[in-house]
TORKOL-4160 file (C-alpha; in steps of 0.2 Angstrom, whole numbers, padded with zeros to 4 digits, m for minus):
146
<pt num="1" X="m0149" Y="m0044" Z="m0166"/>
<pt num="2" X="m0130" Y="m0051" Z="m0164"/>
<pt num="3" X="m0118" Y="m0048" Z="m0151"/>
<pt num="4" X="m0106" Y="m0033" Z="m0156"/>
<pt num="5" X="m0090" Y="m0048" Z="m0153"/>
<pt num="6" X="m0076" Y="m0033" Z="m0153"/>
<pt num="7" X="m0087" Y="m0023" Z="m0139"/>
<pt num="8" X="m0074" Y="m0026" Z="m0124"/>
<pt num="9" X="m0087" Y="m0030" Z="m0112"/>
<pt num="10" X="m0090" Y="m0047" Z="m0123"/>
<pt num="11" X="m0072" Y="m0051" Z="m0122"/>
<pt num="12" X="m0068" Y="m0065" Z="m0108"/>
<pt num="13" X="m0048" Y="m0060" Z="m0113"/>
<pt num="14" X="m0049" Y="m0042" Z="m0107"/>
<pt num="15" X="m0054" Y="m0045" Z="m0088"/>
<pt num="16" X="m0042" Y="m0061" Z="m0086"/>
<pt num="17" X="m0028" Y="m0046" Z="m0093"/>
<pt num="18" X="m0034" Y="m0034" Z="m0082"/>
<pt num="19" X="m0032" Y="m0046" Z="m0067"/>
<pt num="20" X="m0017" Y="m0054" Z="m0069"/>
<pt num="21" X="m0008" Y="m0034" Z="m0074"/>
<pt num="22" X="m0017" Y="m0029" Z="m0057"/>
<pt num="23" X="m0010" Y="m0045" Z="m0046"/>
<pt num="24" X="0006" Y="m0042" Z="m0053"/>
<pt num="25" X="0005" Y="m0023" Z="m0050"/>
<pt num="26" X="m0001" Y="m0027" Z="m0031"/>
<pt num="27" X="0015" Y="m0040" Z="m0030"/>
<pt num="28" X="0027" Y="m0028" Z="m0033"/>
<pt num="29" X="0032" Y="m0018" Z="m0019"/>
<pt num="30" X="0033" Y="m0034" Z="m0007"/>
<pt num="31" X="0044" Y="m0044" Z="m0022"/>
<pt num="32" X="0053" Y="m0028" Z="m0021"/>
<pt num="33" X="0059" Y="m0028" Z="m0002"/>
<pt num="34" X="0065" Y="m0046" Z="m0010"/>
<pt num="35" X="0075" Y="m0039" Z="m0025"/>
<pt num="36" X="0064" Y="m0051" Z="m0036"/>
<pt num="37" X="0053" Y="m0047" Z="m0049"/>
<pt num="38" X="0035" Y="m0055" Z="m0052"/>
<pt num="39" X="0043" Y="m0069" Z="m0064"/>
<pt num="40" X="0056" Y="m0069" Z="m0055"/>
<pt num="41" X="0049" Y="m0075" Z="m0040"/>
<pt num="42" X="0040" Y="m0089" Z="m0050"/>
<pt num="43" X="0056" Y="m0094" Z="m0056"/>
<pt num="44" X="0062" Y="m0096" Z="m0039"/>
<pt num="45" X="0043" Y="m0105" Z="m0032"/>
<pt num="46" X="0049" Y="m0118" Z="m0046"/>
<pt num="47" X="0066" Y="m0120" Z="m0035"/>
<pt num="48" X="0058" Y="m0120" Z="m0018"/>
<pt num="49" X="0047" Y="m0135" Z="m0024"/>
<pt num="50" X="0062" Y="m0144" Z="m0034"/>
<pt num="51" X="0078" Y="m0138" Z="m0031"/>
<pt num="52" X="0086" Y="m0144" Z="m0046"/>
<pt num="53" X="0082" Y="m0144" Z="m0063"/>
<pt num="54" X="0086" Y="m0142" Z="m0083"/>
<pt num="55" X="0081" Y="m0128" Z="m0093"/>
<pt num="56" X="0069" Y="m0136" Z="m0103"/>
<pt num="57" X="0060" Y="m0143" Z="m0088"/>
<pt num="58" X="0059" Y="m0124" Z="m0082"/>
<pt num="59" X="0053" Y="m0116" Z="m0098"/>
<pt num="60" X="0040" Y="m0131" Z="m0102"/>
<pt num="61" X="0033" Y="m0130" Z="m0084"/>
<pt num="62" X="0032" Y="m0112" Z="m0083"/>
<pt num="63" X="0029" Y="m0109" Z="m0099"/>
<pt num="64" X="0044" Y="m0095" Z="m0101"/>
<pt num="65" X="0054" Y="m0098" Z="m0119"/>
<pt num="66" X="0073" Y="m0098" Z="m0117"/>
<pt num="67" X="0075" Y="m0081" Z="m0122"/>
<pt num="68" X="0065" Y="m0077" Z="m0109"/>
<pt num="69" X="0070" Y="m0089" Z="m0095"/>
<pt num="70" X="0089" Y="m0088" Z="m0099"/>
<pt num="71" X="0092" Y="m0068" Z="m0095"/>
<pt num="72" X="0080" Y="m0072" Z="m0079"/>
<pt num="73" X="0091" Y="m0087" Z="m0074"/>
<pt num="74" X="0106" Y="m0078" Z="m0075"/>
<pt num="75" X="0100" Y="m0064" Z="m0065"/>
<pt num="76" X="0096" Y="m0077" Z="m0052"/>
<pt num="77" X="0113" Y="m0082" Z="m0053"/>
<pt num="78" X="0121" Y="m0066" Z="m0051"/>
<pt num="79" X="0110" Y="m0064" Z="m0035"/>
<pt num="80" X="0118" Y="m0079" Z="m0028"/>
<pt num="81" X="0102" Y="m0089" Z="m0029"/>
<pt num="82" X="0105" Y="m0102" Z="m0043"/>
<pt num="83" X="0118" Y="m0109" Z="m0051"/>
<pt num="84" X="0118" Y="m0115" Z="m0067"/>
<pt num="85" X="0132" Y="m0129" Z="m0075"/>
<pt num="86" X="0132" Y="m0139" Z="m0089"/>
<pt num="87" X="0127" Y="m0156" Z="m0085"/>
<pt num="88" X="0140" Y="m0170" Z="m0086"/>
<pt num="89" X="0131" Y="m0183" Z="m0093"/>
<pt num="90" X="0125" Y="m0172" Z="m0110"/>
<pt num="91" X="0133" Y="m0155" Z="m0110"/>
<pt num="92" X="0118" Y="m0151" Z="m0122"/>
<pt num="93" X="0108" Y="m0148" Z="m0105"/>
<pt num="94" X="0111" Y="m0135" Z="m0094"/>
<pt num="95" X="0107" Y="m0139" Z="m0076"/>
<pt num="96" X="0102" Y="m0128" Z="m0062"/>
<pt num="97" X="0100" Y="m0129" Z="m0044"/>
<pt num="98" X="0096" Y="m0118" Z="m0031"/>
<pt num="99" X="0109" Y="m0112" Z="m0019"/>
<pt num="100" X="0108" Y="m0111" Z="0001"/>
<pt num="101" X="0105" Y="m0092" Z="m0003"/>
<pt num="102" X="0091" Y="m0094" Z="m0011"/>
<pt num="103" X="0082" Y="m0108" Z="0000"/>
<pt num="104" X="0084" Y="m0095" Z="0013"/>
<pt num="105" X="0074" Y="m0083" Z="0001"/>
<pt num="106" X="0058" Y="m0093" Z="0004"/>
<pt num="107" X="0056" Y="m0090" Z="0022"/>
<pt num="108" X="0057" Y="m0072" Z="0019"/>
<pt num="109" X="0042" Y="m0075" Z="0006"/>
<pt num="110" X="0031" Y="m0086" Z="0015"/>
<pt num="111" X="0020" Y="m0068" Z="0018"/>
<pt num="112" X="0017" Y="m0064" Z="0001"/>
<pt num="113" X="0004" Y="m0076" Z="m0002"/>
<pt num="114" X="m0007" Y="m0075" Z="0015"/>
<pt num="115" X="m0006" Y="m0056" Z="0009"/>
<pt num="116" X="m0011" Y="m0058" Z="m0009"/>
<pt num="117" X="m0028" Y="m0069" Z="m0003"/>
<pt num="118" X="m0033" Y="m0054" Z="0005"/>
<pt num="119" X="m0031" Y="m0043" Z="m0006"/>
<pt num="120" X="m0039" Y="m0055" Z="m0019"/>
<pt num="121" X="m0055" Y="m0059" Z="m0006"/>
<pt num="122" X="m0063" Y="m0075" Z="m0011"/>
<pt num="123" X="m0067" Y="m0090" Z="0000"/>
<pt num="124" X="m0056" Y="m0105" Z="m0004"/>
<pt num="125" X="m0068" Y="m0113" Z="m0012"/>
<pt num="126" X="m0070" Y="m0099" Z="m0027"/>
<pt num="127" X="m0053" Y="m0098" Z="m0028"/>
<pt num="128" X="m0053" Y="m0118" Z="m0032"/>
<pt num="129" X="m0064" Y="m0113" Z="m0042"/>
<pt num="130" X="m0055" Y="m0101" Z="m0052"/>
<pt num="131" X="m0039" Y="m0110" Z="m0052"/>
<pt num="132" X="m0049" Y="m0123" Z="m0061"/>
<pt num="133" X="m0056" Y="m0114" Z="m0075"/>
<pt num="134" X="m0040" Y="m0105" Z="m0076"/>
<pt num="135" X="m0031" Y="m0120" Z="m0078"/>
<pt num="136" X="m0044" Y="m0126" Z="m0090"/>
<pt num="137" X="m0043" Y="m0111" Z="m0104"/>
<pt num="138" X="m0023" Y="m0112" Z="m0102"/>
<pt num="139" X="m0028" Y="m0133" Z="m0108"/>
<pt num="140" X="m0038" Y="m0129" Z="m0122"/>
<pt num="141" X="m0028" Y="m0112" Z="m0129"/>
<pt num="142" X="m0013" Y="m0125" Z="m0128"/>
<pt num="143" X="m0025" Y="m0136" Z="m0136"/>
<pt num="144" X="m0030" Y="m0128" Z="m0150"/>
<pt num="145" X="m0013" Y="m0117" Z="m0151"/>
<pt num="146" X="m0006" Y="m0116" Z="m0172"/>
């Protein structure tokens, strides 16, 4: 007999949506008492690892088109966390940096994560685990993506 493929229990998609709309639930109030949203706050993990960067770089690492990642950048900007200028070597490039504002930011972060690992219970090495296959099915979707 064949596997009913549209059954949602044969579906490896529908539990990785569940868990990532249920992290991003569980993230919410503490992002909150930072005024950031979930994608927000990745947008600003980016910064507290580089500190400056261009759009491109942003939307290619994060994966975040620009008309995603432009509204989110200027609302980063408008908190006093980023600024963005035009470069002056190709005022094609828009360059942004983070601000002393928003390096502050991190410290009052640093929580969040030792808080999520709880919540998420696995030993380190099944979340190393995970984070591997993770990354792996983000590969090959990009992959085989068109």
């Amino acid at each position: 007999m064949k596997k009913d493929v549209l059954k949602l229990e044969n579906q490896i998609c529908f539990p990785i949506y569940l868990c990532s709309k249920e992290i991003i639930r569980k993230y919410t109030p503490w992002l909150k008492e930072l005024d950031l949203t979930y994608t927000q706050y990745i947008v600003m993990m980016y910064f507290w690892e580089k500190e400056k960067s261009n759009v491109k770089e942003i939307g290619n690492t994060l994966l975040l088109d620009s008309s995603t990642l432009t509204p989110l950048l200027k609302k980063l900007e408008s908190k006093g966390y980023i600024t963005r200028d035009r470069s002056k070597v190709d005022e094609r490039n828009l360059e942004v940096m983070i601000t002393d504002k928003g390096k502050k930011l991190k410290a009052k972060a640093l929580s969040i994560p030792e808080k999520m690992g709880k919540c998420i219970d696995l030993s380190e090495e099944e979340a190393t685990a995970l984070y591997k296959l993770m990354y792996k099915i983000l590969m090959n979707v990009e992959r085989n993506d068109g």
